[in-house]
C-alpha positions as CSV (number, residue, x, y, z in Angstrom):
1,X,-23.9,14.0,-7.5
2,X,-22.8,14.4,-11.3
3,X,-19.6,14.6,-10.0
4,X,-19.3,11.3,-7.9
5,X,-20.9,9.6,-10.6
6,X,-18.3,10.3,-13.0
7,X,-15.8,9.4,-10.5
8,X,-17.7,6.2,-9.9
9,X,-17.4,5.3,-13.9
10,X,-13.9,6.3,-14.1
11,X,-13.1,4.0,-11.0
12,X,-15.1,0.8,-12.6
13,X,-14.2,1.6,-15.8
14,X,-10.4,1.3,-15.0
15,X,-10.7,-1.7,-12.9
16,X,-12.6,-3.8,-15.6
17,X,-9.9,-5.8,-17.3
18,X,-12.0,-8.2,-19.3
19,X,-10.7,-7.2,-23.3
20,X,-13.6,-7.3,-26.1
21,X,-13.7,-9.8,-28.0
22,X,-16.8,-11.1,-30.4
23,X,-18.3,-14.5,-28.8
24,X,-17.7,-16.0,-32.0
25,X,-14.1,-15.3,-31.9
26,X,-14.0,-16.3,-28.3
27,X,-15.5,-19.5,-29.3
28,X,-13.6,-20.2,-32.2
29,X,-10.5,-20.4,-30.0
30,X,-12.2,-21.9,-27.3
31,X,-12.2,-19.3,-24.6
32,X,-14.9,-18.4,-22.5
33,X,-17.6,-15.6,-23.8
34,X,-16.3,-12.8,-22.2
35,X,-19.9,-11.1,-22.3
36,X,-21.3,-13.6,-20.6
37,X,-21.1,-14.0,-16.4
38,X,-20.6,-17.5,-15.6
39,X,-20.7,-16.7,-11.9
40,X,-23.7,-18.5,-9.7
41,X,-26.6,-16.1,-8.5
42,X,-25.2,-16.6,-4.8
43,X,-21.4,-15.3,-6.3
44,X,-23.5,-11.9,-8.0
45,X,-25.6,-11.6,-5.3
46,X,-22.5,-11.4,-2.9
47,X,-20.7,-9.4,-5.6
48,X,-23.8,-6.8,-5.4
49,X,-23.5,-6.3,-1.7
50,X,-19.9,-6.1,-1.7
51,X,-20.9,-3.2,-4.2
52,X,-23.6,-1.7,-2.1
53,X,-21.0,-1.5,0.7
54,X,-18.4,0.4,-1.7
55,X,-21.1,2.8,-2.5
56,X,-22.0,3.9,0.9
57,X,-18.2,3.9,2.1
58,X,-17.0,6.1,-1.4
59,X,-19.8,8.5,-0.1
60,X,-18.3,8.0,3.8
61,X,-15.1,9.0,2.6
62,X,-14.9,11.6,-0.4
63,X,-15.5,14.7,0.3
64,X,-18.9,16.4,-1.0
65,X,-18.9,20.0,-2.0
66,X,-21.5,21.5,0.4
67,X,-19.5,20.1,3.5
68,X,-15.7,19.5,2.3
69,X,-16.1,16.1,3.9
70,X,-18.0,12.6,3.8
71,X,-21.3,11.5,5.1
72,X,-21.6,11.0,8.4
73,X,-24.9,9.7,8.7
74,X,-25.7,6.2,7.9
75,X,-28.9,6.6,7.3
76,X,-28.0,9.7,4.6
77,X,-25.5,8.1,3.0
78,X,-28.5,5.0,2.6
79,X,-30.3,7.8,0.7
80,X,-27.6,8.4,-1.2
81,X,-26.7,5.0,-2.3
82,X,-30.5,4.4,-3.4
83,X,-30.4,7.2,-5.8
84,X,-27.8,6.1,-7.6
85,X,-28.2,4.3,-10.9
86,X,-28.6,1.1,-11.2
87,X,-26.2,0.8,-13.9
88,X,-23.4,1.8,-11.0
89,X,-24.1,-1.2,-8.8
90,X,-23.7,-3.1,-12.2
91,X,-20.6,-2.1,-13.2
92,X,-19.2,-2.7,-10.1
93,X,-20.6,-5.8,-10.2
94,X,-18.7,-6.4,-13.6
95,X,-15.6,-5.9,-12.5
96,X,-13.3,-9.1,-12.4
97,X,-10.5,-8.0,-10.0
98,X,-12.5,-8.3,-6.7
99,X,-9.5,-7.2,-5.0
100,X,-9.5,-3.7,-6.4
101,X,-13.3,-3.5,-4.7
102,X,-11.7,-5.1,-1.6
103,X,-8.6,-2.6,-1.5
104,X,-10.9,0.4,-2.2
105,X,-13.8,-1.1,0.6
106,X,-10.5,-0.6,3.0
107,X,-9.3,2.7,1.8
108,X,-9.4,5.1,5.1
109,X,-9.2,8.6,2.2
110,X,-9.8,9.5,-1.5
111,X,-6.0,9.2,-2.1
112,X,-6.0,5.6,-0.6
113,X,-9.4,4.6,-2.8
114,X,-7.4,5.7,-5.6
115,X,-4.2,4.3,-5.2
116,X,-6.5,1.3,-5.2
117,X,-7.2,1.5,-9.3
118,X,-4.6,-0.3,-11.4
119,X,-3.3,1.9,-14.3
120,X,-5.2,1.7,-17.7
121,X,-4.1,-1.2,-20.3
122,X,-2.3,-0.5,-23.2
């Protein structure tokens, strides 16, 4: 589980493009706070499933170390999904690029999910 969580952050973390910037600076150039999700609760809300979906088909597809495979079982990998952090769901619910969740919801393998993740910013 330790494992797959890492994984999870890495994956989320690389997706997130949003740059940090202080609100005031933000707007003192008048940009958009990029802290703040100006998204309507029906846009997070779909966001969040989306997320929930990723979760259960990340634990579908990689493999876990007592098996060498996915979960099979819906209703296991349900379990597995409701254990996880809240704070997962969350980040994936950050992340801007909705079609690096959309490319990874489609990945049919590890490699494939991974090929989804855009290379870090410099």
């Amino acid at each position: 589980m330790k494992r797959f969580t890492l994984a999870m952050v890495l994956v989320f973390a690389a997706g997130c493009e949003a740059k940090k910037v202080a609100p005031e600076a933000a707007a003192a150039k008048g940009e958009k706070d990029p802290e703040k999700d100006e998204r309507t609760p029906a846009e997070i809300a779909a966001a969040t499933a989306e997320c929930v979906r990723l979760e259960d088909h990340v634990f579908e597809i990689m493999p876990r170390p007592d098996t060498g495979r996915g979960e099979v079982d819906p209703k296991r990998r349900a379990q597995l999904v409701a254990q996880l952090p809240v704070e997962d769901i969350d980040q994936c619910v950050a992340v801007k690029d909705r079609k690096v969740i959309a490319c990874m919801l489609k990945a049919a393998d590890e490699a494939t999910m991974r090929a989804c993740i855009p290379p870090p910013k410099k």
